[in-house]
N, C-alpha and C positions, 0 to 999 in steps of 0.2 A: 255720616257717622252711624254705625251700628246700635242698634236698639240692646239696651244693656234687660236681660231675661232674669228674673229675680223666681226664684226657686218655690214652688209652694208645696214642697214635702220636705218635709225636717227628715234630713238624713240619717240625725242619731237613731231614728225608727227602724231602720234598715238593718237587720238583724235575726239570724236564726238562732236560738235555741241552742247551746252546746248541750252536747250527749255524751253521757258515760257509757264507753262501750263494754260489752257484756265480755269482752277477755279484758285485763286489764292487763296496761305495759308497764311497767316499773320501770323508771327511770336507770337510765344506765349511762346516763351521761354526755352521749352521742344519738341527736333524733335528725333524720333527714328525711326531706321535702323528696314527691314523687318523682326533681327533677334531680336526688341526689343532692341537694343546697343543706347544709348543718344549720341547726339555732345556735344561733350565738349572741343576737343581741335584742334586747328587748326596749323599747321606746314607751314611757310612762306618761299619759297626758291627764296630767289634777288638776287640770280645772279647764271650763270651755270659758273665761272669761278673759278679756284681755285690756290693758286701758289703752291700746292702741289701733287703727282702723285701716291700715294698710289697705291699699285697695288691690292690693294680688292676693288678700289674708283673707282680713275680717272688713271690705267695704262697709263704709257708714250708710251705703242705702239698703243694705240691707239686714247688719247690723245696729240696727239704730236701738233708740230709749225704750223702745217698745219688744225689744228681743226676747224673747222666752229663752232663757239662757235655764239649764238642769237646776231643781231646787236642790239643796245641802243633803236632802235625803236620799235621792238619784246618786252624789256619787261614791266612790269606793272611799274607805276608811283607809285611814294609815295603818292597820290592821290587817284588813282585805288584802290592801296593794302589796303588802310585805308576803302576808300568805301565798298570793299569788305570786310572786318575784320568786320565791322560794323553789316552787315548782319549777319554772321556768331556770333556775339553775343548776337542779338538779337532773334537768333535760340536757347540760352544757351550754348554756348561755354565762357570760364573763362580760359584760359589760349592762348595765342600766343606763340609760337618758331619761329624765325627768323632763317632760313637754307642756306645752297648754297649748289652746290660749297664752297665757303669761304664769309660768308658772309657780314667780314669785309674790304673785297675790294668791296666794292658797297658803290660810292663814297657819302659823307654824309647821311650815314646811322641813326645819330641823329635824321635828320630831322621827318625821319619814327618813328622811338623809340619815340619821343614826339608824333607824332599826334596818335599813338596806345597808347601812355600812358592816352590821353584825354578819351577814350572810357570807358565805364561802363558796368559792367552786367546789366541784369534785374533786378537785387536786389539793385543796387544802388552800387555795391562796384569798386574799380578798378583791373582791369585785372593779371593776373597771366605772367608777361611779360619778356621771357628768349631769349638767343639766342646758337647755338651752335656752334663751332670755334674750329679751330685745335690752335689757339694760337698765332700764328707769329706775329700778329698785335696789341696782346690784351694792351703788356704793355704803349704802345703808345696812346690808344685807350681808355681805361677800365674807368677814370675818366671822359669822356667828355658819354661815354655810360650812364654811374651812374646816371650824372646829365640829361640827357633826358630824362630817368625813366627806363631805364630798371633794372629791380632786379636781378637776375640772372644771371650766364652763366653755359656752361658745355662743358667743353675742353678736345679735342682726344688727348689721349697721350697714345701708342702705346709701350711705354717702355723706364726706364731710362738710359740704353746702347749707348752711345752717337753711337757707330760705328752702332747698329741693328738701332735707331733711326732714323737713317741718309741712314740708306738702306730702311727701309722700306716706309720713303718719298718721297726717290727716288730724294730729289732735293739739298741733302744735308745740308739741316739744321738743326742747333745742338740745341740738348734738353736744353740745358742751356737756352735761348731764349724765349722756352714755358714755364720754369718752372719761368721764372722773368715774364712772360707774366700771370702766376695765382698767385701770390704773390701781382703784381696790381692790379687783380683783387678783391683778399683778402682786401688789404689797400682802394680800392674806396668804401668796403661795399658789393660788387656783390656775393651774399652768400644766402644757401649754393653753393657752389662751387660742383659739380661734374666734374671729369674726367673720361673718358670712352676710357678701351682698349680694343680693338678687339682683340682677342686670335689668332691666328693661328699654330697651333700645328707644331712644328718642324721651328718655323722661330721666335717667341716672347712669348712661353711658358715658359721660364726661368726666366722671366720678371716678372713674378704672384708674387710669395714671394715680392722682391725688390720692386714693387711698392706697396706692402700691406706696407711693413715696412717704407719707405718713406710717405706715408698720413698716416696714423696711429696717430691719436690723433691732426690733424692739423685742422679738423674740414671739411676738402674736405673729398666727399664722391665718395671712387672710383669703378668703376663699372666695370665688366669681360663683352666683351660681346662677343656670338657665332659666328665666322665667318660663313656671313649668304650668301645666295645663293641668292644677289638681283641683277638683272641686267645678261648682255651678257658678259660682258667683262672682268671680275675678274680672269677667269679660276677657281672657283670654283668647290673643290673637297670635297667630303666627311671626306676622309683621315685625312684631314689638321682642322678638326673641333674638338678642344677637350671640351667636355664635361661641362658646367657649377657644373656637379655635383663634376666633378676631380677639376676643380677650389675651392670648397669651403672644396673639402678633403688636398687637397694639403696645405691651408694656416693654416686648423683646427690643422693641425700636430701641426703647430709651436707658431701660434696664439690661441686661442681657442675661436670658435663664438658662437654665440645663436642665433638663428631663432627669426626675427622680423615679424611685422603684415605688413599689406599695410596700406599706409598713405592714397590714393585716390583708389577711383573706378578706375579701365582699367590699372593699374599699371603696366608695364611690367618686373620691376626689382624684384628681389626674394629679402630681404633684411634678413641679418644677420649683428647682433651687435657685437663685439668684448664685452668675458667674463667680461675684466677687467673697461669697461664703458668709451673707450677711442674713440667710436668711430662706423662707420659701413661699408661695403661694399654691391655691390649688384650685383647680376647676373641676366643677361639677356640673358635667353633660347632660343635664337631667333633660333633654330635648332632642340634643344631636347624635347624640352617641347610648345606645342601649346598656343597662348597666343591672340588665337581671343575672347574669349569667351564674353569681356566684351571690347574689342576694341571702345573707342570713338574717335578716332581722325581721319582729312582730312589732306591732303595734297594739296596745292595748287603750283603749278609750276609757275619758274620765268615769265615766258610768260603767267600768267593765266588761264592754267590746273588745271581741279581739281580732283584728285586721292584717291582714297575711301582705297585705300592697300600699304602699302609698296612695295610689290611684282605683284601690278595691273601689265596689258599690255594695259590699255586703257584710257586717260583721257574725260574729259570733257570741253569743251573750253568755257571757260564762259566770253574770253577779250573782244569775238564777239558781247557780249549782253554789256556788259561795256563802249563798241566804237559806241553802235548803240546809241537808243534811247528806253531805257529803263528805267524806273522808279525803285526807291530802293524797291517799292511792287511788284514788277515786278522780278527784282534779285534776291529776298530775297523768292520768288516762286522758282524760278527757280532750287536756291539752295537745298529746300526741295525738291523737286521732285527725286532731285537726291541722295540727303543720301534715303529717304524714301524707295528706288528701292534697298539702299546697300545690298549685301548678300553676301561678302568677306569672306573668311577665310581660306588663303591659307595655314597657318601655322597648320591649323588642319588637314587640305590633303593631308599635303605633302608627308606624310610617306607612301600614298597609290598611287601616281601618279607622273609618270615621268616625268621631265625635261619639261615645257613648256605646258602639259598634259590639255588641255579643253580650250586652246587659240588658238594656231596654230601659236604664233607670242613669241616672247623675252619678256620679263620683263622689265620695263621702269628701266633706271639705276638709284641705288641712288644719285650719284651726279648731279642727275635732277630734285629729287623733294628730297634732304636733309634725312636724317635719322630717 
């Protein structure tokens, strides 16, 4: 058995300084990455806490009771985040995701959800406004989300084996709970509905059939995804990653699909419809298949990092220009400067470079800047 390497630099550390450059760019609605990639979607994570311990997330040995998890002062305001959102769609961004940790323990999260719901694109329309959630809180939660405008959700659920379910949370909690927590969500309107499991070969690959055949025709769209190599602390192995393409042989045996198109640009789910018109699933390569190529999305950390990769080691701190005194032409510089410099694509390298290969440092974890 491999020696599991527990991290001793706090990643949220990891951070340069964003800079207001001395020409300033006005937003014009269209910013593209040095590799020609548009912004279009921005990923929101309000809170680094989570009450679940996933051990490809937030492992319990190394999240444990003694976590130094950001004090209430460390993160952005629902004020902040909306200022900053603002920017970010006056660059051309059309869709927000609200992430954590869990992002529905960040306490009146509505308030947020309404003041992002006010926002518009450039074209005049309203935002593309989701959030993603392991579930636990959603049924309690899902009608008061609906009515501050969110449209969407898209809930981890990891398998319907109440015993595997409950190991692989690690905090004991039974799948019944999530699956009344997306039935709320159903009845508030929050649709489509995605559910997203993480494969792991040898620990919730049995799980693929059973939760094809549980959504199948319910109108939730469930998605495979790669257990990916993001972050220090997961113990990620290769071993343990089975294949998106065995995913879609395995269900083709019993169900039979058909190859769908991409709905959006930067899409990263492969989608397949089931023959009989009941439905669809999707797989997400996040291992086998490289899926930089058309990448529009940022990441913005609870603390106001902002992260060009899933897999970056290095953010940008932009709360320092949000706390100073700086004007929204001024932010909204700032921010270009920085997609415009982007040139990420770790998922197309990865096959040729090893473990941490052209940083020298860890991979910021994703339950720091959400999924």
């Amino acid at each position: 058995m491999s020696e599991r390497v527990i991290p001793l630099i706090d990643q949220r550390l990891r951070s340069v300084a964003a800079r207001v450059p001395s020409v300033l760019t006005p937003p014009g609605g269209l910013l593209a990455d040095s590799m020609g990639r548009p912004l279009r979607d921005l990923r929101i994570s309000v809170t680094d806490r989570c009450n679940f311990r996933c051990s490809y997330c937030m492992p319990k040995d190394v999240f444990d009771k003694d976590y130094p998890y950001l004090p209430h002062s460390s993160l952005l305001s629902f004020e902040e985040i909306t200022r900053v959102a603002r920017q970010f769609v006056a660059h051309g961004v059309h869709k927000l995701r609200l992430t954590g940790g869990e992002p529905l323990l960040r306490k009146n999260l509505e308030i947020l959800i309404a003041q992002l719901a006010a926002l518009r694109t450039v074209d005049g329309e309203p935002l593309d406004i989701t959030l993603t959630t392991n579930g636990s809180l959603l049924k309690r939660k899902a009608q008061a989300l609906k009515d501050a405008g969110l449209q969407r959700v898209t809930v981890s659920l990891d398998g319907l084996d109440d015993r595997i379910f409950r190991a692989m949370n690690d905090v004991d909690f039974p799948v019944a709970d999530v699956l009344d927590g997306i039935a709320a969500a159903q009845a508030a309107g929050l649709g489509p509905i995605k559910v997203n499991m993480v494969v792991k070969r040898g620990t919730n690959d049995h799980e693929i059939l059973p939760m094809a055949r549980h959504f199948k025709g319910t109108g939730v769209v469930l998605r495979f995804i790669e257990y990916m190599d993001v972050g220090a602390t997961n113990g990620w192995r290769m071993d343990e990653v089975l294949p998106s393409a065995e995913v879609v042989r395995r269900i083709q045996r019993e169900l039979p699909l058909v190859p769908l198109g991409a709905t959006t640009p930067g899409e990263t789910a492969e989608r397949w419809g089931y023959a009989d018109g009941s439905g669809e699933i999707g797989v997400i390569s996040s291992v086998t298949q490289a899926f930089c190529g058309d990448c529009n999305r940022a990441r913005l950390s609870t603390e106001g990092h902002l992260y060009l990769c899933l897999f970056a080691s290095q953010g940008h701190d932009l709360r320092h220009l949000l706390r100073g005194n700086v004007s929204d032409a001024e932010l909204a510089s700032a921010i270009a400067a920085i997609w415009q410099g982007r040139s990420d694509r770790y998922s197309e390298q990865r096959a040729s470079l090893p473990p941490d290969a052209g940083t020298g440092t860890r991979r910021v974890e994703m339950s720091y800047i959400g999924g």
